[in-house]
C-alpha positions in Angstrom: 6.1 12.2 -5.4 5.3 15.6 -5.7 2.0 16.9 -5.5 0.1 19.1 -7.8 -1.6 22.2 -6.9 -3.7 25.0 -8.8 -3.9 28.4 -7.2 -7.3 30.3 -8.5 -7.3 33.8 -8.3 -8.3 36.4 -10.2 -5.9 39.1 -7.9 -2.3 38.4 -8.9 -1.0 39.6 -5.7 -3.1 36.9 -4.0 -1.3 34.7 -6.6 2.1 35.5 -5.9 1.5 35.5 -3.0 0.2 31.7 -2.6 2.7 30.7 -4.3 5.5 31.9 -2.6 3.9 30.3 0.4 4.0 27.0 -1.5 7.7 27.2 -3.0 9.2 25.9 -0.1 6.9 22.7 -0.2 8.5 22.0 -3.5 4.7 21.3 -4.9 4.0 21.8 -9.0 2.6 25.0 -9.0 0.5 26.1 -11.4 -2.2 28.9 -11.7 -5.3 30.6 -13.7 -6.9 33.9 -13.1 -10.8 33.2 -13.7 -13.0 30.3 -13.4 -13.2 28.9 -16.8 -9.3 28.9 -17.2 -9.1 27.1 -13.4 -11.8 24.0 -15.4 -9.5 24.2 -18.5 -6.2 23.2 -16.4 -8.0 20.9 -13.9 -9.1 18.6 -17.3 -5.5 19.2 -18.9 -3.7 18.3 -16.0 -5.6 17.1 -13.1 -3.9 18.7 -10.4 -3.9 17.2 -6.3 -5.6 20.4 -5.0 -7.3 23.0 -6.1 -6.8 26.6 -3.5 -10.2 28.3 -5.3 -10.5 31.7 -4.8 -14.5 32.4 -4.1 -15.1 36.4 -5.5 -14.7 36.0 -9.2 -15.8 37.5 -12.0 -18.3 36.0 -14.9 -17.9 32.1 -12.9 -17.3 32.2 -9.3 -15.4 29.7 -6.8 -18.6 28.3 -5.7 -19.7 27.3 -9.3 -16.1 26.5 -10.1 -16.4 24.0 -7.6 -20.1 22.8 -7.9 -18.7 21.9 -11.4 -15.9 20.2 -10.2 -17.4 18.2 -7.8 -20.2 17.4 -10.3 -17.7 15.9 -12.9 -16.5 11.7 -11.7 -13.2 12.4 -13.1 -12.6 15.3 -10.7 -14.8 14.7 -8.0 -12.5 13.2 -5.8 -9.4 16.3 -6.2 -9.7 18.3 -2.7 -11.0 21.9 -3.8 -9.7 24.3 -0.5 -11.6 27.8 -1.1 -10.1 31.0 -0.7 -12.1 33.6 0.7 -12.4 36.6 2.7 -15.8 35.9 3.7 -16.5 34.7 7.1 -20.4 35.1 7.6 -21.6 31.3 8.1 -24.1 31.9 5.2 -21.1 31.8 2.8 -19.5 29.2 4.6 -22.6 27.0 4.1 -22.8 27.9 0.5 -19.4 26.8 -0.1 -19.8 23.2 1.8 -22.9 23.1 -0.4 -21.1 23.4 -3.7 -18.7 20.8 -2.8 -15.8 22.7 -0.5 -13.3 20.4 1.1 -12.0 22.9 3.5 -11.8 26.8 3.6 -8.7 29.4 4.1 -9.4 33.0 4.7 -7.7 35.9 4.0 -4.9 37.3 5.0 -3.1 34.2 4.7 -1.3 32.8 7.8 1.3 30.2 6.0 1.0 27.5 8.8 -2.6 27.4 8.6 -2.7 27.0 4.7 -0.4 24.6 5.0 -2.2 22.3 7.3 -4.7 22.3 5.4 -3.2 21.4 2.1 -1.1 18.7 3.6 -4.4 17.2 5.6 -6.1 17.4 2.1 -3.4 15.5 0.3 -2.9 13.1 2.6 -7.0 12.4 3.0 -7.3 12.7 -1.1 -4.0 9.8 -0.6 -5.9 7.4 1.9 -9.0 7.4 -0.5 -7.1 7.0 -3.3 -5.5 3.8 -1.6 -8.8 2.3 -0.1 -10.2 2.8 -3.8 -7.1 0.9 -5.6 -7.6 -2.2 -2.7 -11.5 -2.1 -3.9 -10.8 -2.5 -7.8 -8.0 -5.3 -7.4 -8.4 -9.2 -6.6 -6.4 -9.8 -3.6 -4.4 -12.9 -4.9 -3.3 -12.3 -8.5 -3.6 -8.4 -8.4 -5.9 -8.6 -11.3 -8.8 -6.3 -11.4 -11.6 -8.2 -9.5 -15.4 -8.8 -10.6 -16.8 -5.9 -9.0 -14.3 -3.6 -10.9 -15.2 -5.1 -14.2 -18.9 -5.2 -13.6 -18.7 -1.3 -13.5 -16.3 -0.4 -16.1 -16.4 -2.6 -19.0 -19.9 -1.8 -19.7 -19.0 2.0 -20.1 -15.7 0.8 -22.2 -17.5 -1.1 -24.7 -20.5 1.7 -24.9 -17.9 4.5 -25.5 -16.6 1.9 -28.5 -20.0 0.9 -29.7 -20.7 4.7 -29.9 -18.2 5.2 -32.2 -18.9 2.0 -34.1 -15.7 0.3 -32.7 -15.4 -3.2 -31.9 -14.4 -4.6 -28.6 -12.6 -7.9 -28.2 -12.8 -10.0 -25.2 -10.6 -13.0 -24.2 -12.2 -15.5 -21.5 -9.3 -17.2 -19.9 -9.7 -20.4 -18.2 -6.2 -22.1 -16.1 -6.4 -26.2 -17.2 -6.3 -28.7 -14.8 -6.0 -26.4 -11.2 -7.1 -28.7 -9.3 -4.7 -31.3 -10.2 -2.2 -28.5 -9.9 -3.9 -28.1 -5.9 -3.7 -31.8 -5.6 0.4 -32.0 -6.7 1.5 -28.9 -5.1 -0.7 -27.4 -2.7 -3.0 -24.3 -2.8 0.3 -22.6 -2.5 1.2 -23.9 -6.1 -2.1 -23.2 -7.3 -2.0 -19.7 -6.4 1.5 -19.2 -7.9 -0.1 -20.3 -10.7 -3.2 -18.1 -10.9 -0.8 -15.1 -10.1 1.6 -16.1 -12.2 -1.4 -16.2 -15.2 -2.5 -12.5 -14.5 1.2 -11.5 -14.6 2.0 -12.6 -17.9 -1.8 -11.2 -19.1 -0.9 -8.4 -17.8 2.6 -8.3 -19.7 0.9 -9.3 -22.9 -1.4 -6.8 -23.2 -1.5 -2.8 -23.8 -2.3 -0.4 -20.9 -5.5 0.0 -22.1 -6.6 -3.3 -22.1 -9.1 -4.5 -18.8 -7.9 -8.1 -17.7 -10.2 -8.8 -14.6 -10.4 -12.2 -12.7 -14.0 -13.5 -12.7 -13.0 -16.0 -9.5 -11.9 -19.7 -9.2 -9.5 -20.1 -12.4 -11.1 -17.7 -14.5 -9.9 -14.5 -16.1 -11.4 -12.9 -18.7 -9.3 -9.7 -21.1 -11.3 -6.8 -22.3 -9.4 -5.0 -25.3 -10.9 -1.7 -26.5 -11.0 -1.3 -30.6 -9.7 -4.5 -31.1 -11.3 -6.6 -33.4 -11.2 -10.8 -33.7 -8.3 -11.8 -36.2 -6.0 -9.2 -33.6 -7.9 -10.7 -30.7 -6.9 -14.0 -31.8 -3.1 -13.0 -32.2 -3.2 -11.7 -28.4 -4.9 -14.7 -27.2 -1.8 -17.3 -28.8 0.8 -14.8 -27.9 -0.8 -15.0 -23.4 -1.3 -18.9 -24.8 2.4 -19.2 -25.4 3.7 -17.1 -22.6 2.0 -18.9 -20.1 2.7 -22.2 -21.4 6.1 -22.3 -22.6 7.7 -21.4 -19.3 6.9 -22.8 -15.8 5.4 -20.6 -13.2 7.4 -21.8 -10.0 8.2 -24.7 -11.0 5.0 -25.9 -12.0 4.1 -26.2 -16.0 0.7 -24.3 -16.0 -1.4 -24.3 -19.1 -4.3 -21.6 -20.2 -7.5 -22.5 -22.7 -8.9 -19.6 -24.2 -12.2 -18.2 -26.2 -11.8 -15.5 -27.9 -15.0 -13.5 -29.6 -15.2 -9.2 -31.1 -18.2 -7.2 -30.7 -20.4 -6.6 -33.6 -19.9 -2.8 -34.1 -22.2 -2.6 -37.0 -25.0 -4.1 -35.0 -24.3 -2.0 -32.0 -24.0 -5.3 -29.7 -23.6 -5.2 -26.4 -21.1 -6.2 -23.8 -22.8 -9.3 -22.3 -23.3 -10.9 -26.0 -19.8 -10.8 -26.8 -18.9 -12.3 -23.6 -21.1 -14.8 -23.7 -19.8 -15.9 -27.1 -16.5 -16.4 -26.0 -17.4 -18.4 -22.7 -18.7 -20.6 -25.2 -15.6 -20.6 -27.4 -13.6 -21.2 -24.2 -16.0 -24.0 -23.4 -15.3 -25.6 -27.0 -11.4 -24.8 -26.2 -11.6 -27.0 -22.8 -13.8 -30.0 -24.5 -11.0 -29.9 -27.0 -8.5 -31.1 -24.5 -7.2 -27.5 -23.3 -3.6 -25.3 -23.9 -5.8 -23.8 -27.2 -7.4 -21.1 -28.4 -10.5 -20.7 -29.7 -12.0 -17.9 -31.5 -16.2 -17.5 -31.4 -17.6 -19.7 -34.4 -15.4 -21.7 -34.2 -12.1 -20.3 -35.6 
């Protein structure tokens, strides 16, 4: 895949001239003159790399990249400043403010492009180690850890705009007898095999998450309980109605909406539908049940 890079310059000689050093790399190039453009395109299209030049008018590089670094949703794209400044002061600054690596003026081609391609591949590497720290290992759902940090901001940036959030706790029946017939091997099938088809079933914004052992739970932004409840039979069905290698698996789930007018939190809603899911279990399992009852 082809990487994206913004050139910052304010000298569009020292643009053209990057970019023609990037053309043969067949990189998405695009540009912006002055810092405040450069922020505008990194939030519109959230380039690989950043090449930052660091003398610019009204916003320099080094608050260009203070702010970029400051922001979580850019803090991780490399930021390579351009300079012709070589006193270690201004070196220093730069590392201060957040610089991944610097170029210097003239450009030598080779040496810019060493640097971008040991950016990309560094930015590539972290990118990876962070994917392997959000998943769950043996279903590919997102794990506990992952949910624990994200849900909470999902639901707050709902509750602030008086949205409800609906979650689904999703409990496989009977795994262990599944264990005992088949192996762990069967019951693993089986737990994948659940987070696939919750996966399937659900939009791209929705958060399903395995809390461990045979639990999973679904968090759905904007959603509230009667379309909660639809999702929840529609994964029942899915799961149910066709074996996962062989073996017939079966999901009870307890479905419960956030209280947007009472500006509830998370944790209640969740811990309404444990206890739906509970009463879905008791029941004798391969149902859903909605918090209250329904």
């Amino acid at each position: 895949m082809s990487a994206r890079i913004l050139v910052v310059d304010d000298n569009e000689l020292n643009l053209e001239l990057l970019v023609a050093m990037l053309a043969p790399e067949h990189y998405v190039v695009s540009t912006a003159t002055d810092g405040f453009e450069a922020l505008a395109k990194i939030a519109a299209e959230n380039p690989d790399i950043v090449l930052l030049d660091v003398m610019m008018p009204e916003l320099d590089g080094f608050e260009v990249c203070r702010r970029i670094k400051a922001d979580p949703t850019t803090a991780d794209i490399p930021v390579i400043m351009v300079t012709a400044l070589s006193h270690v002061d201004d070196l220093v600054r730069g590392f201060e403010a957040g610089a991944d690596d610097f170029v210097t003026k003239p450009f030598d081609r080779l040496a810019l492009m060493a640097r971008v391609h040991l950016q990309l591949r560094r930015k590539r590497h972290y990118a990876h180690i962070l994917e392997q720290s959000r998943v769950d290992r043996l279903t590919g759902a997102f794990n506990l850890h992952y949910l624990e940090a994200y849900a909470p901001r999902l639901a707050a940036r709902c509750r602030a705009a008086y949205r409800p959030v609906a979650v689904l706790m999703i409990d496989v029946d009977n795994l262990k007898h599944i264990n005992d017939a088949h192996g762990h091997a069967g019951g693993n099938h089986a737990l994948r095999g659940v987070a696939n088809r919750a996966n399937s079933a659900l939009r791209p914004s929705d958060l399903v998450a395995r809390m461990g052992g045979d639990e999973f739970v679904v968090v759905m932004p904007e959603t509230d309980l009667d379309a909660a409840l639809q999702i929840a039979e529609r994964l029942r069905r899915r799961v149910g109605d066709t074996p996962i290698e062989g073996v017939a698996v079966t999901v009870s789930i307890g479905a419960a909406a956030s209280r947007p007018d009472e500006q509830e939190e998370l944790d209640a809603a969740l811990q309404r539908a444990d206890a739906a899911l509970y009463e879905a279990k008791r029941a004798g399992g391969n149902r859903v049940i909605a918090d209250g009852g329904g």
